[in-house]
C-alpha positions as CSV (number, residue, x, y, z in Angstrom):
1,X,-42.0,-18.4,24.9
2,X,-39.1,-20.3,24.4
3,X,-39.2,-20.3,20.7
4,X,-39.9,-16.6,21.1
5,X,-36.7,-16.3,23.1
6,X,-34.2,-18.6,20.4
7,X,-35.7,-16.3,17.6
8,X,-34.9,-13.3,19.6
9,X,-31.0,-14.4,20.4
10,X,-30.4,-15.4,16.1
11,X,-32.0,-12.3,15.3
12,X,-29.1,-11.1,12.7
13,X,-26.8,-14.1,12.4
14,X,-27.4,-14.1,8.5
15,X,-26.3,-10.6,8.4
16,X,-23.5,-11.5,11.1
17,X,-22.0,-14.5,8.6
18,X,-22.1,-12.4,6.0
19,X,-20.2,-9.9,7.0
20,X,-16.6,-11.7,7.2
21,X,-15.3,-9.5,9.7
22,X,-12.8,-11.7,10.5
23,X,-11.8,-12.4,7.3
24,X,-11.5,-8.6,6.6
25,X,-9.2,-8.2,9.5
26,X,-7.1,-10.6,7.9
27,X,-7.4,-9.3,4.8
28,X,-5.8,-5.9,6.3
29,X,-3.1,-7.4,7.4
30,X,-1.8,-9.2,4.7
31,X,-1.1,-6.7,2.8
32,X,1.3,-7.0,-0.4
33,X,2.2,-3.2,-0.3
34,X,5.3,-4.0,1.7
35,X,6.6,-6.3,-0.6
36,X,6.4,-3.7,-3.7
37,X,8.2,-1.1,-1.7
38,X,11.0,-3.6,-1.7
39,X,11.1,-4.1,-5.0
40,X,11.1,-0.6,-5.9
41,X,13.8,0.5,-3.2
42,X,15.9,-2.6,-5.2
43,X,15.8,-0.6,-8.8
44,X,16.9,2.7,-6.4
45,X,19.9,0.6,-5.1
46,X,20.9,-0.2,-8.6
47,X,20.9,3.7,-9.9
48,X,22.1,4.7,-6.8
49,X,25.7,2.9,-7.6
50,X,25.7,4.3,-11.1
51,X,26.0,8.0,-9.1
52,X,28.7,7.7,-6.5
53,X,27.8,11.3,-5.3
54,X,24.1,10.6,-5.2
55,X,25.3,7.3,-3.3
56,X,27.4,8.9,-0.2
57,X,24.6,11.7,-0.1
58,X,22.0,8.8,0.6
59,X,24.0,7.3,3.7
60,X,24.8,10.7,4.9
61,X,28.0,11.8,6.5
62,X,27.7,9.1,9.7
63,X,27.0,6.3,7.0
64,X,30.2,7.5,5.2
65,X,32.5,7.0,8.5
66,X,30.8,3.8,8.9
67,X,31.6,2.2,5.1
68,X,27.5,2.1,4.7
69,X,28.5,3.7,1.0
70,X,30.7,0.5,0.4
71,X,28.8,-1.8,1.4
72,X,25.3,-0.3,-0.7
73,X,27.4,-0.1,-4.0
74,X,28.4,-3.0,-3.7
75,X,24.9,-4.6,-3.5
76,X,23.9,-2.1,-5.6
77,X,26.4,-3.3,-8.4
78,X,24.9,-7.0,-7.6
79,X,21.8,-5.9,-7.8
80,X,22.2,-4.6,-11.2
81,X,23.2,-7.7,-12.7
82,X,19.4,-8.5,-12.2
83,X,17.8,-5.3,-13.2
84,X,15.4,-7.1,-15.4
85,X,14.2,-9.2,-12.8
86,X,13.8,-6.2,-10.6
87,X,11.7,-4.5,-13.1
88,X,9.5,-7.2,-13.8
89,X,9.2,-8.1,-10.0
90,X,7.8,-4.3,-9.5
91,X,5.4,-5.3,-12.3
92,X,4.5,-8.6,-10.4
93,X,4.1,-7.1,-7.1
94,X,1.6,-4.1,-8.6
95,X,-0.3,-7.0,-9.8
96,X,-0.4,-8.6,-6.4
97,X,-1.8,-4.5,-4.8
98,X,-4.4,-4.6,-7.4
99,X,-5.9,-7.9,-6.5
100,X,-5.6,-7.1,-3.2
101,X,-7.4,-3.9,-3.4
102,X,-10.0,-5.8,-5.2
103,X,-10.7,-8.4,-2.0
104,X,-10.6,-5.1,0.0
105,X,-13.4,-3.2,-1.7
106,X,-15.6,-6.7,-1.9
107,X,-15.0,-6.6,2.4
108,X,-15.6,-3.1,2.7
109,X,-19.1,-3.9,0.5
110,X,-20.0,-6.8,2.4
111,X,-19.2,-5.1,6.2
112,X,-21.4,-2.1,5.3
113,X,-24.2,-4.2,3.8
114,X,-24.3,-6.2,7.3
115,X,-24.0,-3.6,9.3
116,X,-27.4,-1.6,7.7
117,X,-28.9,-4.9,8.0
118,X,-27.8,-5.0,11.8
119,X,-29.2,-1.6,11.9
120,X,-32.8,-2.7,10.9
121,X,-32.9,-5.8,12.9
122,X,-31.8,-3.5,15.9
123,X,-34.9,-1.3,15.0
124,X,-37.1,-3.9,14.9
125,X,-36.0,-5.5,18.3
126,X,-36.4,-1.6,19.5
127,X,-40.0,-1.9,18.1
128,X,-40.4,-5.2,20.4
129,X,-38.9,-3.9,23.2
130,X,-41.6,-1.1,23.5
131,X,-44.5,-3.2,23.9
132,X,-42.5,-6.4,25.4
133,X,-43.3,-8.1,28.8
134,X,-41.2,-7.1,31.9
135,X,-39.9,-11.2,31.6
136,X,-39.5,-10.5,28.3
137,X,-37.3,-6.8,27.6
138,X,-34.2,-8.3,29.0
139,X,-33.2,-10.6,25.9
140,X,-34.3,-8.5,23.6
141,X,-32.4,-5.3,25.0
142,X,-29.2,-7.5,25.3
143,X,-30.2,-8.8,21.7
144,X,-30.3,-5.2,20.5
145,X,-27.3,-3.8,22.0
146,X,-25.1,-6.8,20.7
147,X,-26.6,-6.1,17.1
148,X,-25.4,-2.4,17.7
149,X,-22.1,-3.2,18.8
150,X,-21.6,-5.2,16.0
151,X,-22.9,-3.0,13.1
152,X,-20.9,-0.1,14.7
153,X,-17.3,-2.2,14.7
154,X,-18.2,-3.0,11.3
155,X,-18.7,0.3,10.2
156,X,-15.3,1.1,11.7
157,X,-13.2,-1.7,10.0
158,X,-14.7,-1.0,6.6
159,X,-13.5,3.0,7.0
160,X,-10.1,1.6,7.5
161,X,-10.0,-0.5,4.4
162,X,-11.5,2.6,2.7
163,X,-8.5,4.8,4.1
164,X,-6.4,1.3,2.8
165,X,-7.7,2.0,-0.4
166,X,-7.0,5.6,-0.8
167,X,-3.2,5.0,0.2
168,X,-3.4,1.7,-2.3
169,X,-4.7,3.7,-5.0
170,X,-1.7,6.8,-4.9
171,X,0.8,4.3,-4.8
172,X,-0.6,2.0,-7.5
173,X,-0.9,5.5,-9.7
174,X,2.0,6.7,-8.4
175,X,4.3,3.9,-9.4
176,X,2.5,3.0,-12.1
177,X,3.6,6.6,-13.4
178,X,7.0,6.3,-12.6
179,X,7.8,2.7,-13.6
180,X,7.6,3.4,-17.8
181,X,9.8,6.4,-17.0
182,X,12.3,4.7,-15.1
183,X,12.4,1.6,-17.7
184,X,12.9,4.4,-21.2
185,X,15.9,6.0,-18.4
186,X,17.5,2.6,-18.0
187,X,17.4,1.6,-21.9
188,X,18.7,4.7,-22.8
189,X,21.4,4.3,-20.2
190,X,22.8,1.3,-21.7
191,X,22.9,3.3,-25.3
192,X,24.8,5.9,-23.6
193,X,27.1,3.7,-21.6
194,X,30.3,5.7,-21.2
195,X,29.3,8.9,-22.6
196,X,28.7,12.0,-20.5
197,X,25.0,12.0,-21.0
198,X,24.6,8.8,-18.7
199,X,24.6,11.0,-15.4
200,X,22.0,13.3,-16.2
201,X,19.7,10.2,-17.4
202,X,20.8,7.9,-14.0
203,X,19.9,11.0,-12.2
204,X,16.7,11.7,-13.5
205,X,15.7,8.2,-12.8
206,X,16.8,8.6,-9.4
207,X,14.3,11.3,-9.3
208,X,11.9,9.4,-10.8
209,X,12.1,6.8,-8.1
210,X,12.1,9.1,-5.4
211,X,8.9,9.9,-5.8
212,X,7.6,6.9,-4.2
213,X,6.6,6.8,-0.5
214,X,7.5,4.3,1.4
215,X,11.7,4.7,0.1
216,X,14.2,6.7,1.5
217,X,14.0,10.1,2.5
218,X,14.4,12.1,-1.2
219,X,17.8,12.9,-2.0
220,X,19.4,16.3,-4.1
221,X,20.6,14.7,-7.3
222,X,24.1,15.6,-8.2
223,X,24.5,17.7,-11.3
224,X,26.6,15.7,-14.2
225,X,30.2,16.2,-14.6
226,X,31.5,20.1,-14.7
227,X,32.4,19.3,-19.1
228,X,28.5,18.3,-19.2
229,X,27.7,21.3,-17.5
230,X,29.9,23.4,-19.8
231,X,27.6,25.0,-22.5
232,X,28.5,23.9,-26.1
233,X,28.6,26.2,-29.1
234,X,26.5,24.4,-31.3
235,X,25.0,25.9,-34.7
């Protein structure tokens, strides 16, 4: 009976280790996503000082009265000095989300393979528990309940990391889009250093950018200066 009633109380605890539940809740929390953001809000500093229109349009007229348009240009124009670093750190970062979406999707695998093992072990205490002795339908209903609980949480934590993913993956794509554009804007920007066409490419950069969540609220680009915008009578 005794050795009936240890059985009873492990019933599971393979499919319980296996899960890593606490390792997935971990795993949701350490996410690298944040980090990327910053990187890609540091290359939007840097074309935001190239457009001193764009620029006091990002701070808004209360940032204006409070110098916030100084003080991002001149980060901005510190910032720029490192440009290639920036670039290269978005690179590193997307790297970081990919591997990171990879441990996800192993967790999310692992929590719902436990918890339809939990399911059948529940089942099979139910089994028990219709033909079980009075003495005996206590520890295997508390048995069966616990395994419930369990597989049930674990189904819940690995539909967060599958919502996790979804928002991973636009990013990723998202970003991953945007950051070849934004490079070919920037080379051609230092071709057409001091030439009118430099403000249409910043701008479309800025754009480009913008299109990532997690930065700041999308701005109007400014148009380029009134003798770009001035048709040209060309054969």
């Amino acid at each position: 009976m005794a050795s009936d009633a240890a059985g009873i109380a492990q019933r599971g605890d393979d499919a319980i280790a296996s899960a890593r539940h606490r390792e997935a809740i971990e795993a949701l929390s350490a996410s690298p996503v944040p980090a990327l953001l910053d990187a890609v809000q540091a290359i939007r500093k840097v074309l935001l000082a190239t457009d001193p229109r764009t620029l006091r349009r990002s701070v808004g007229w209360f940032g204006l009265l409070l110098g916030r348009d100084i003080a991002l240009q001149a980060e901005s124009k510190t910032l720029r000095t490192q440009l290639g670093v920036h670039v290269l750190g978005v690179r590193s970062r997307l790297a970081e989300v990919v591997a990171h979406r990879e441990r996800l999707s192993s967790h999310r695998q692992a929590l719902l393979a436990s918890a339809a093992a939990l399911a059948g072990h529940a089942s099979a205490l139910a089994a028990m528990l219709a033909t079980a002795d009075p003495d005996a339908a206590a520890p295997i209903a508390n048995r069966m309940q616990h395994l419930v609980t369990l597989a049930s949480g674990y189904e819940v934590t690995a539909s967060h990391i599958e919502l996790t993913l979804l928002n991973h993956d636009g990013l990723v794509q998202r970003i991953q889009r945007m950051l070849p554009e934004v490079e070919l804007l920037l080379d051609q920007d230092r071709m057409l250093r001091g030439r009118n066409e430099r403000q249409d490419v910043l701008q479309s950069a800025i754009v480009a950018l913008q299109s990532v969540p997690g930065t700041d609220p999308p701005l109007q680009p400014t148009g380029a200066t009134d003798d770009a915008r001035t048709p040209r009578n060309t054969p």
